[in-house]
C-alpha positions as a printed NumPy array, in Angstrom:
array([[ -70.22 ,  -25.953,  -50.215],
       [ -67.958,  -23.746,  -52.411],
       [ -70.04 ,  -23.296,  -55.593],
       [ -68.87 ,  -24.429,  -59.418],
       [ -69.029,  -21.265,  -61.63 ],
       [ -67.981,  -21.221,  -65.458],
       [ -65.124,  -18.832,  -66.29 ],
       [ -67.258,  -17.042,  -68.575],
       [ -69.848,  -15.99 ,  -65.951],
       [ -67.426,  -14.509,  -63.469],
       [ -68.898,  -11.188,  -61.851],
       [ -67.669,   -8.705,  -62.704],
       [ -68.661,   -4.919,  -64.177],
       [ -66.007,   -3.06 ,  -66.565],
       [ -64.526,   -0.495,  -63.982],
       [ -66.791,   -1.123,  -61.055],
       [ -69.54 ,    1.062,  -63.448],
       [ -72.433,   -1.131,  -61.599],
       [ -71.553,    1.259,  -58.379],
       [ -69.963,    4.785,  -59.629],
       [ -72.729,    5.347,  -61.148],
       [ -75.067,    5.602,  -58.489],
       [ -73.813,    8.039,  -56.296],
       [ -71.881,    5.537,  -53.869],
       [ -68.53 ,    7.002,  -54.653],
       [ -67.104,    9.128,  -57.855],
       [ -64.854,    8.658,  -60.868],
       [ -64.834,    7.048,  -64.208],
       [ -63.248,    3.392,  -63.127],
       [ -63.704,    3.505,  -59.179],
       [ -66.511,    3.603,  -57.331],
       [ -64.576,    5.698,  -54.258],
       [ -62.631,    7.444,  -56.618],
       [ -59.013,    8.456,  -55.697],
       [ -58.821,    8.959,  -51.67 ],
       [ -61.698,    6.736,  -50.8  ],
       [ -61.017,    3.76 ,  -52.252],
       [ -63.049,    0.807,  -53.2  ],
       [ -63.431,   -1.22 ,  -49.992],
       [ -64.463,    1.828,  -47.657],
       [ -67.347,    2.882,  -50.445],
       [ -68.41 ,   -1.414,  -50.272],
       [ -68.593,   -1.247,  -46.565],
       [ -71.002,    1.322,  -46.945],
       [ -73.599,   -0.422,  -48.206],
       [ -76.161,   -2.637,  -45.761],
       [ -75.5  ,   -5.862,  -48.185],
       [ -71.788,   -5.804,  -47.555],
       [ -72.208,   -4.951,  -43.994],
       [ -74.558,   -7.639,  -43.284],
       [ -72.542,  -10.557,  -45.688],
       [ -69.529,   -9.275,  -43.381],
       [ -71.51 ,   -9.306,  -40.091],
       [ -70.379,   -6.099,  -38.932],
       [ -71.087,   -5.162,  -35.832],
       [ -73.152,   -1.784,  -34.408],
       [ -69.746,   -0.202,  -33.584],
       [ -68.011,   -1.036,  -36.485],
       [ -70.736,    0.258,  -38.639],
       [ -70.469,    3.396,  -36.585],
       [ -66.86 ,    3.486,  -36.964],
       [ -67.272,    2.815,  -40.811],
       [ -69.753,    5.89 ,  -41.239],
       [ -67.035,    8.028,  -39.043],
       [ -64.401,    7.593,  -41.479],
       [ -66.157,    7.833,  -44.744],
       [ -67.325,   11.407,  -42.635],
       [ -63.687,   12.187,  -41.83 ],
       [ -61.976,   10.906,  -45.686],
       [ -64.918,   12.766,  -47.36 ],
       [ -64.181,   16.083,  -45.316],
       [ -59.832,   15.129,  -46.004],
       [ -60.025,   14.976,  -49.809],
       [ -62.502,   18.172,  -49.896],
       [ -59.546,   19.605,  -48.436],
       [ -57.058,   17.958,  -51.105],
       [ -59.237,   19.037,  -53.914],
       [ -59.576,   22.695,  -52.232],
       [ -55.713,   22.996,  -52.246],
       [ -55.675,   21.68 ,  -55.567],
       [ -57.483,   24.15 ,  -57.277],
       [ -55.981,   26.849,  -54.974],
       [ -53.012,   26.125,  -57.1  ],
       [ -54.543,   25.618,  -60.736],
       [ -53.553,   27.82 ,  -63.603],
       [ -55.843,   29.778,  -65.191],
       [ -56.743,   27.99 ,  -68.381],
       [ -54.896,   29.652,  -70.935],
       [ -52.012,   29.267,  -68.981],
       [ -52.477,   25.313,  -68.018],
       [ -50.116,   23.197,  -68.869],
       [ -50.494,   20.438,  -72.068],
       [ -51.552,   17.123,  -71.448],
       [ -48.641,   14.926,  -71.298],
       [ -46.395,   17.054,  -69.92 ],
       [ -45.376,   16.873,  -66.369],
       [ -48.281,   18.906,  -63.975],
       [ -46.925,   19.647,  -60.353],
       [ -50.404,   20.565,  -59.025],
       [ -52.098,   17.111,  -60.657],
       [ -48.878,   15.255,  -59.042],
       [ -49.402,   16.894,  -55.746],
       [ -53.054,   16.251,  -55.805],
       [ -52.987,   12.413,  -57.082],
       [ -50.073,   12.036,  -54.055],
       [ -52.408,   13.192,  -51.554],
       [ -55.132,   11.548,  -52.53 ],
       [ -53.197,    8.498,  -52.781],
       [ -51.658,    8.959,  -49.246],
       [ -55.581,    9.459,  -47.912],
       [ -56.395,    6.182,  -49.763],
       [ -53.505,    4.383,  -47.895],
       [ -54.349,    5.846,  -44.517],
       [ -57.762,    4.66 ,  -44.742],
       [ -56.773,    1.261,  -45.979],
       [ -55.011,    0.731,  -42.721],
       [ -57.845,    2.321,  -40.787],
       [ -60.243,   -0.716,  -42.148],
       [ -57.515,   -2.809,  -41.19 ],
       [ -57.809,   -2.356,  -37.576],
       [ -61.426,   -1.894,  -37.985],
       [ -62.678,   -5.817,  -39.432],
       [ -61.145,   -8.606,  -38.293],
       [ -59.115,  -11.47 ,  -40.041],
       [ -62.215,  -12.975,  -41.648],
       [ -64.189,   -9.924,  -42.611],
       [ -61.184,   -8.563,  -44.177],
       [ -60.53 ,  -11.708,  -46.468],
       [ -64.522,  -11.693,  -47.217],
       [ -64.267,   -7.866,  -48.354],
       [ -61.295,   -8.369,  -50.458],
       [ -62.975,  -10.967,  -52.092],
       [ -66.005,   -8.608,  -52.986],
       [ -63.483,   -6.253,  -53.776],
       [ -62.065,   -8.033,  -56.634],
       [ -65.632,   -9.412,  -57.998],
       [ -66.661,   -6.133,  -58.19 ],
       [ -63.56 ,   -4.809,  -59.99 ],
       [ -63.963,   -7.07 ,  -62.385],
       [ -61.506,   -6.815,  -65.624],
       [ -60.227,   -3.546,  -64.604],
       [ -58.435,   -5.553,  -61.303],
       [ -56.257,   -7.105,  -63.77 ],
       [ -54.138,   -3.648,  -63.955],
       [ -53.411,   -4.18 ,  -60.19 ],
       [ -49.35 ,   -5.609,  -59.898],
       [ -50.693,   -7.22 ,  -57.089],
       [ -52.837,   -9.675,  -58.925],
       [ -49.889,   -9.474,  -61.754],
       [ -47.747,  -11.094,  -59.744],
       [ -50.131,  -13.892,  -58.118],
       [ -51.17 ,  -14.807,  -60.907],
       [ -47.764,  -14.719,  -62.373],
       [ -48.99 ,  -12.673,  -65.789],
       [ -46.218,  -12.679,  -67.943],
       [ -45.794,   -9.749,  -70.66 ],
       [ -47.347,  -11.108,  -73.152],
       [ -50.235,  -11.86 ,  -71.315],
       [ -50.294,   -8.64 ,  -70.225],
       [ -49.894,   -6.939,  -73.5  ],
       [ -53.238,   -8.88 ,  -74.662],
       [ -54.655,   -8.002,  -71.763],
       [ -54.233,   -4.459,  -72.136],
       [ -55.818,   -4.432,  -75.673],
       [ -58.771,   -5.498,  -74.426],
       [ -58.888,   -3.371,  -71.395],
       [ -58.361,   -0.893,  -73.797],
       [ -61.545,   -2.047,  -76.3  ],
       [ -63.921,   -1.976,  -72.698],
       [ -62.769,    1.44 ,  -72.277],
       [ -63.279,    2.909,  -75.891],
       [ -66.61 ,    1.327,  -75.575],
       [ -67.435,    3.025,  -72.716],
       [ -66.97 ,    6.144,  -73.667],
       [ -68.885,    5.593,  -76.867],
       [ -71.799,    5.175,  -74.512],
       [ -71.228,    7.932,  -72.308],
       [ -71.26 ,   10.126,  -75.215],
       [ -74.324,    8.696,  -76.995],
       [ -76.324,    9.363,  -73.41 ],
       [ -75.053,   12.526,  -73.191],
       [ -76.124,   13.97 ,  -76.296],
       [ -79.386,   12.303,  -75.122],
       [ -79.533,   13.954,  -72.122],
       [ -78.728,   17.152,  -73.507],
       [ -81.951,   16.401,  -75.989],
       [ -84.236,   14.874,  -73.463],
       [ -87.558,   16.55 ,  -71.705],
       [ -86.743,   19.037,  -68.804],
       [ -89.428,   17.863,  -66.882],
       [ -88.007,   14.566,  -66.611],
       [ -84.569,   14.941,  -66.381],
       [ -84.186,   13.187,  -63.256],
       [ -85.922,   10.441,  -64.144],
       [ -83.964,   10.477,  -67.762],
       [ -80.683,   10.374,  -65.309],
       [ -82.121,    7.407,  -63.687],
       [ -82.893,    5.681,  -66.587],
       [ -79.542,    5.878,  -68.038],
       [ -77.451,    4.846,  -64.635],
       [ -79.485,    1.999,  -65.185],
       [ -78.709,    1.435,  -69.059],
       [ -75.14 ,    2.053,  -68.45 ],
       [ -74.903,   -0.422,  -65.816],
       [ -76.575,   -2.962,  -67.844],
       [ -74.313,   -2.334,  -70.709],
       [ -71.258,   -2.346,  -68.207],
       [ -72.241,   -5.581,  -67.458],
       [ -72.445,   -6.679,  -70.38 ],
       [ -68.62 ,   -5.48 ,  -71.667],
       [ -67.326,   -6.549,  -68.201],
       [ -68.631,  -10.17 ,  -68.706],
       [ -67.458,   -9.895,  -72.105],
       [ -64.023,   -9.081,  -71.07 ],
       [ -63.709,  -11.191,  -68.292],
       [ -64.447,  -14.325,  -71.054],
       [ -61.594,  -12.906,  -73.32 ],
       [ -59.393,  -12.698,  -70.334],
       [ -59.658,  -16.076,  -69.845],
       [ -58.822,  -16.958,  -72.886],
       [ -55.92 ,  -15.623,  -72.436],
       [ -55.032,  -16.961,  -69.108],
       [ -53.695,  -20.585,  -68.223],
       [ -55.757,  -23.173,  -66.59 ],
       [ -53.877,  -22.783,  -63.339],
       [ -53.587,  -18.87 ,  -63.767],
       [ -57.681,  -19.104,  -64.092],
       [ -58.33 ,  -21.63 ,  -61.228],
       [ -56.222,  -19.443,  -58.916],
       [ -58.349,  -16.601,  -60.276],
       [ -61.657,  -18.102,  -59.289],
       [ -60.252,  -18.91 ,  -55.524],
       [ -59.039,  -15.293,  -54.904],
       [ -62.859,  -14.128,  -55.862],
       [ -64.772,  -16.682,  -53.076],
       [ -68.259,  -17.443,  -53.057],
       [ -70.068,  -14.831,  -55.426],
       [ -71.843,  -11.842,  -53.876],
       [ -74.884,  -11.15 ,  -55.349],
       [ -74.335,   -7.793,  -56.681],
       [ -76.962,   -7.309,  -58.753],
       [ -79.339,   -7.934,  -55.391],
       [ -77.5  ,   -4.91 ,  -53.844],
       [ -79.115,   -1.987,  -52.655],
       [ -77.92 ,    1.412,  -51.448],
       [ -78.711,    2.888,  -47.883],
       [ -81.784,    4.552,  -49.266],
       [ -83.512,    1.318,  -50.646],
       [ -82.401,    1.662,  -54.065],
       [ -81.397,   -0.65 ,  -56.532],
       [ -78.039,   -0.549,  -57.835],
       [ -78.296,   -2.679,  -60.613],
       [ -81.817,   -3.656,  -62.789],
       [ -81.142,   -5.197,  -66.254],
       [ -84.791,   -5.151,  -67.06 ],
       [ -85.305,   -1.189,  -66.128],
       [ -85.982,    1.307,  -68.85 ],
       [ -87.841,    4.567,  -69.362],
       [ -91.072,    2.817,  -68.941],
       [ -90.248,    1.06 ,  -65.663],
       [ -89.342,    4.181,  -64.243],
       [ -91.982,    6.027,  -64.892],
       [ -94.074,    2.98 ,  -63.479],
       [ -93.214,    4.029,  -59.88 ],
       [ -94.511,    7.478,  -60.374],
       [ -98.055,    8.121,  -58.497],
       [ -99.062,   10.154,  -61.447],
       [ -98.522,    8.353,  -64.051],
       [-100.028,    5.032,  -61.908],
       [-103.346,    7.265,  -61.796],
       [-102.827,    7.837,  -65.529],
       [-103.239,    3.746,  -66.028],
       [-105.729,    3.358,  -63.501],
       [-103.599,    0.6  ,  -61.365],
       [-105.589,   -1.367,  -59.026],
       [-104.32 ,   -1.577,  -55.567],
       [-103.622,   -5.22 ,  -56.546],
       [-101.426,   -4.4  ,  -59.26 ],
       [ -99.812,   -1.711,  -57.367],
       [ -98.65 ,   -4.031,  -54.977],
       [ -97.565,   -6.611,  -57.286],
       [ -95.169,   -4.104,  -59.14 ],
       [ -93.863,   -2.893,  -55.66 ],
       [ -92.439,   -6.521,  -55.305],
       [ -91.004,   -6.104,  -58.714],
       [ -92.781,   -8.183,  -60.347],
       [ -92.263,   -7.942,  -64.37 ],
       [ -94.938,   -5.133,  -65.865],
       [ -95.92 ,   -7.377,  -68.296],
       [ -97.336,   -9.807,  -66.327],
       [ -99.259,   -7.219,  -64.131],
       [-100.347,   -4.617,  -66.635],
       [-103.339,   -5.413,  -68.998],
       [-102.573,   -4.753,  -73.02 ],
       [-104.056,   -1.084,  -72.841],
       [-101.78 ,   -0.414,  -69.625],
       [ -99.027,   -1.578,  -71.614],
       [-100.023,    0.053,  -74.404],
       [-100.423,    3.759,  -72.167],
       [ -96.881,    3.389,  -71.248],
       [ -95.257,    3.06 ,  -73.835],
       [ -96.96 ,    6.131,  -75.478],
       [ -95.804,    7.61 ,  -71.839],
       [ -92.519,    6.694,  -72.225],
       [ -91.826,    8.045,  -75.765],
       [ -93.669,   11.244,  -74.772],
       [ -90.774,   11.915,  -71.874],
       [ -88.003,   11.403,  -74.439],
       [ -89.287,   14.459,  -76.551],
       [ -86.842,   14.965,  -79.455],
       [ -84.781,   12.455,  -78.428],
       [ -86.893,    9.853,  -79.312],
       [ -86.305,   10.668,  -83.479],
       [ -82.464,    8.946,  -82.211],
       [ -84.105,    5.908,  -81.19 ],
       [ -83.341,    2.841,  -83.918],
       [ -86.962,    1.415,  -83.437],
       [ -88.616,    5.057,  -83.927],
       [ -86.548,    5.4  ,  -87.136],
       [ -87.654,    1.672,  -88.489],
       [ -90.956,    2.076,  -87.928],
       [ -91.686,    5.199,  -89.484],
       [ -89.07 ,    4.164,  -92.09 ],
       [ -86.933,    7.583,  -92.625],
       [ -84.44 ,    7.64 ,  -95.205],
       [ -80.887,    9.386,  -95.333],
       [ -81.921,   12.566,  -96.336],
       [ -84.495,   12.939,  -93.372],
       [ -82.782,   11.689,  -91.1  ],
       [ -79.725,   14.193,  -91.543],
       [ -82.077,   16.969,  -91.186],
       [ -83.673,   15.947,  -87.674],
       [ -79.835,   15.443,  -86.631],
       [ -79.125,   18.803,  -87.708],
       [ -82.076,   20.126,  -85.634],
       [ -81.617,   18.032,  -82.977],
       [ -77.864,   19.778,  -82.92 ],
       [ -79.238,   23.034,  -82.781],
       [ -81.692,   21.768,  -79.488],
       [ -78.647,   20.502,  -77.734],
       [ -76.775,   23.722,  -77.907],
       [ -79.589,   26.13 ,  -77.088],
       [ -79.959,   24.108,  -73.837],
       [ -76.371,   23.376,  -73.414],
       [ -76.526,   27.726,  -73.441],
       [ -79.936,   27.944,  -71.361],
       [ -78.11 ,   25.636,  -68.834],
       [ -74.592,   28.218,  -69.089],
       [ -76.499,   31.094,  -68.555],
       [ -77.938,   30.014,  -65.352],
       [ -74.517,   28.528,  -63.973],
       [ -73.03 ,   32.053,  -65.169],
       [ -75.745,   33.615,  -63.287],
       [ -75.41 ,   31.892,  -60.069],
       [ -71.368,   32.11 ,  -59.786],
       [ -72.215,   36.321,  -60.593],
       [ -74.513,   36.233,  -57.649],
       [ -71.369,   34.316,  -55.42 ],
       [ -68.475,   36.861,  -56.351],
       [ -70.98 ,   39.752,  -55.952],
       [ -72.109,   38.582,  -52.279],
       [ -75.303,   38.006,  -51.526],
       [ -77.176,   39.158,  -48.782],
       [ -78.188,   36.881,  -46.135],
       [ -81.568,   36.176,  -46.956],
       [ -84.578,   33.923,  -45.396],
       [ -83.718,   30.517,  -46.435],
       [ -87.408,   29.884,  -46.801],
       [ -87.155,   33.133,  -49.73 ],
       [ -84.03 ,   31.704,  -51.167],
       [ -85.618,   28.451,  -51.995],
       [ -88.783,   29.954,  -53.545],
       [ -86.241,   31.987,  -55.859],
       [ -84.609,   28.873,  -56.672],
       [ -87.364,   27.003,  -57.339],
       [ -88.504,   29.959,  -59.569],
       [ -85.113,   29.619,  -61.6  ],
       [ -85.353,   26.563,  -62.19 ],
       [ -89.02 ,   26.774,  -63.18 ],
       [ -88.226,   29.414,  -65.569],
       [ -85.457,   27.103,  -67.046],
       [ -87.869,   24.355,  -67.324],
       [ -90.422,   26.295,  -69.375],
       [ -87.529,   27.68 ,  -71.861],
       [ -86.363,   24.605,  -72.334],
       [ -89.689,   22.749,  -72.927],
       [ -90.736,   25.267,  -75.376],
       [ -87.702,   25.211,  -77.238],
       [ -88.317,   21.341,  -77.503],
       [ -92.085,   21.879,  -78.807],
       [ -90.238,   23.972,  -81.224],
       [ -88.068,   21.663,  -82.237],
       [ -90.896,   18.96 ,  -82.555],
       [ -92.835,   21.442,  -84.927],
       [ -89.587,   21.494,  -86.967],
       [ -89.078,   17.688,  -87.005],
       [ -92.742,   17.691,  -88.14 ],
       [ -92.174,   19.783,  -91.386],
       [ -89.666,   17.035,  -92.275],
       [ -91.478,   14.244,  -92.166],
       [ -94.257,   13.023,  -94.595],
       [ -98.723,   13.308,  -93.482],
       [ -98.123,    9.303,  -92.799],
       [ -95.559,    9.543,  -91.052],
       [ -96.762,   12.238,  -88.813],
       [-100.1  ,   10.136,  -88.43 ],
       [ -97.729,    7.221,  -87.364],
       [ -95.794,    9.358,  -84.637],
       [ -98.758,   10.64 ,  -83.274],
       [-100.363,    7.559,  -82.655],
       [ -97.491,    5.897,  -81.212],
       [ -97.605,    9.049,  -78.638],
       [-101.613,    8.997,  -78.348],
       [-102.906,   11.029,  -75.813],
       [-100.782,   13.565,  -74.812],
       [ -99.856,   13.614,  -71.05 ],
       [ -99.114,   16.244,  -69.139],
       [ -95.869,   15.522,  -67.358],
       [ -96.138,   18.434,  -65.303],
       [ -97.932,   15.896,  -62.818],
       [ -94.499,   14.513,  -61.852],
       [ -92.719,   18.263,  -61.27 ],
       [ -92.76 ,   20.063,  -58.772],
       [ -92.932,   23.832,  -58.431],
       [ -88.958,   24.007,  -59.136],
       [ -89.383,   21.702,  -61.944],
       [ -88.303,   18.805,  -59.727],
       [ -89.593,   15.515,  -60.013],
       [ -92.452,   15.137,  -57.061],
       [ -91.637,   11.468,  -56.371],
       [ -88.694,    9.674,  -55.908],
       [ -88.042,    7.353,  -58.858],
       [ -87.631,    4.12 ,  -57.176],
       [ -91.265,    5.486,  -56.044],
       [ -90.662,    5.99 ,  -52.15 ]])
């Protein structure tokens, strides 16, 4: 039984964002990127294999050619930047690039080659099934495809409007990308993985949210038949926001933040004292709040604005509650400037380092030694950076008033020491999905 869905609730996620952001494929509105393509990075996944009832072989076949187009477009890209200019001598944007042309061709010839692999791979039924998925999760972004143009028999008008707002979900996204960028840059070292995390997850949520807002302006520009002919080509809707990757991860959790995250560490689970019964219960995802007791609560949410550091003085409800005014407010942005660069350099430094190390040749070396040296870099970088954040604190603190210092640090309480969760290298210890 086909089921009824309103037009405004059609899946779909601004530029497939729910999936390129997770490490399935690459690129700012694809989740294979250019050479992969969409349907080979879906078929990867063990909810799109199993909703397509692929067999052993063909799963074997599928991880064989995502092997063999992975290894291709290294090649492509390789070539590529073979050819590149130097960059005082590249060429403007918007002017004709041979290299860029050459490069998109390629990858666009891979794309096409593996297309008709996957062809020959599924059969009638599976194919029709995956292009369905396919277009759910392209969501508004499909609607540049002439393909679905012409079924749907958009006329140029329709189009134009179209664009605009196509236009809007992009501008929007890269507002957001930019806002979590300068937090990253501001965020604690010693949970920068867990700050990436939390952000795939914020963007995706927020994706969601444009894509379903698009997808309801869309229609309004569509005709009923146009719309109806819409909601065929998509099928019966796939539960994307049940899908995991091959490693057990979710792809897409509205109600995960910093404090969720840091829920599945061990350390800070011994930090709240968990019962084994609550443990569990939060392992089957059920909501914190109904498993933690007020103090738990309480203790992570001090947790959580402890691992934002700085960062957390760009945070609306941080600002409300401790009521800054104008003037304030542009000095902790000014200092909060100066912290981004001085890890933005701390970060250049290191990079500079390594690629010196590369053109001078290294000697082959125990891998066993080479890892403790890494580890020690990045253990070194760790402690710079953390101390120029402390730093910065002690700076934020001169600029605020004795009550509103006393209201920070109770909102922190007990300071925790997050070097539980990091490793020797300063990486996290524990996944953070927890496994």
């Amino acid at each position: 039984m086909r089921i009824k869905r309103p037009w405004a609730m059609t899946p779909g996620v601004a530029g497939v964002l729910l999936l390129a952001l997770v490490g399935i494929g690459q690129g700012q509105l694809g989740i294979g990127g250019p050479g992969e393509g969409i349907k080979l990075a879906l078929l990867r996944l063990p909810a799109v294999q199993k909703e397509l009832e692929l067999t052993a072989k063909q799963k074997a076949e599928i991880a064989r050619l995502g092997e063999e187009t992975k290894a291709a477009k290294k090649e492509v890209d390789s070539a590529s930047k073979a050819q590149e200019k130097p960059k005082g001598q590249a060429i403007p944007k918007g002017l004709p690039d041979p290299v860029r042309e050459a490069r998109d061709s390629a990858l666009a010839a891979l794309e096409s080659r593996t297309e008709t692999s996957l062809r020959k791979l599924l059969d009638s039924k599976q194919r029709a099934r995956l292009a369905e998925i396919s277009l759910q999760v392209e969501g508004p972004q499909a609607f540049l495809r002439p393909e679905l143009i012409d079924s749907l028999g958009i006329d140029e008008v329709q189009l134009d409007q179209i664009q605009a707002i196509l236009g809007s979900v992009r501008q929007l996204q890269d507002q957001a990308k930019a806002a979590q960028k300068r937090s990253a840059e501001l965020g604690t070292i010693a949970l920068e993985k867990v700050t990436k995390e939390q952000q795939k997850v914020q963007f995706r949520g927020l994706a969601l949210k444009i894509g379903k807002n698009a997808m309801s302006e869309i229609g309004r520009v569509l005709s009923k038949g146009q719309k109806a002919k819409y909601t065929k080509l998509l099928g019966e809707p796939f539960n994307l926001a049940g899908v995991i990757d091959a490693e057990g991860r979710k792809l897409f959790d509205d109600a995960a933040d910093m404090a969720s995250l840091l829920l599945k560490m061990p350390a800070v689970r011994e930090e709240l004292k968990l019962s084994v019964e609550q443990a569990a219960a939060l392992d089957r995802d059920e909501p914190a709040g109904k498993v933690l007791k007020p103090v738990q609560q309480t203790r992570l949410a001090q947790l959580a604005l402890q691992s934002e550091g700085p960062a957390a003085f760009t945070r609306p409800e941080v600002i409300r509650s401790l009521k800054l005014d104008d003037e304030q407010l542009d000095q902790i942005a000014g200092i909060l400037e100066g912290l981004g660069e001085s890890r933005r350099q701390l970060r250049d430094a290191r990079k500079q380092a390594d690629e010196l190390r590369k053109a001078e040749g290294e000697p082959e070396v125990d891998p066993a030694v080479e890892k403790t040296r890494k580890d020690q870099e990045k253990q070194k970088l760790a402690t710079a950076a953390d101390t120029l954040g402390k730093g910065v604190m002690s700076r934020i603190a001169s600029v605020l008033t004795r009550s509103q210092r006393e209201a920070f640090r109770k909102q922190l309480g007990e300071p925790f020491d997050f070097s539980k969760v990091r490793g020797p290298g300063g990486q996290i210890t524990a996944r953070p999905d927890g496994k």
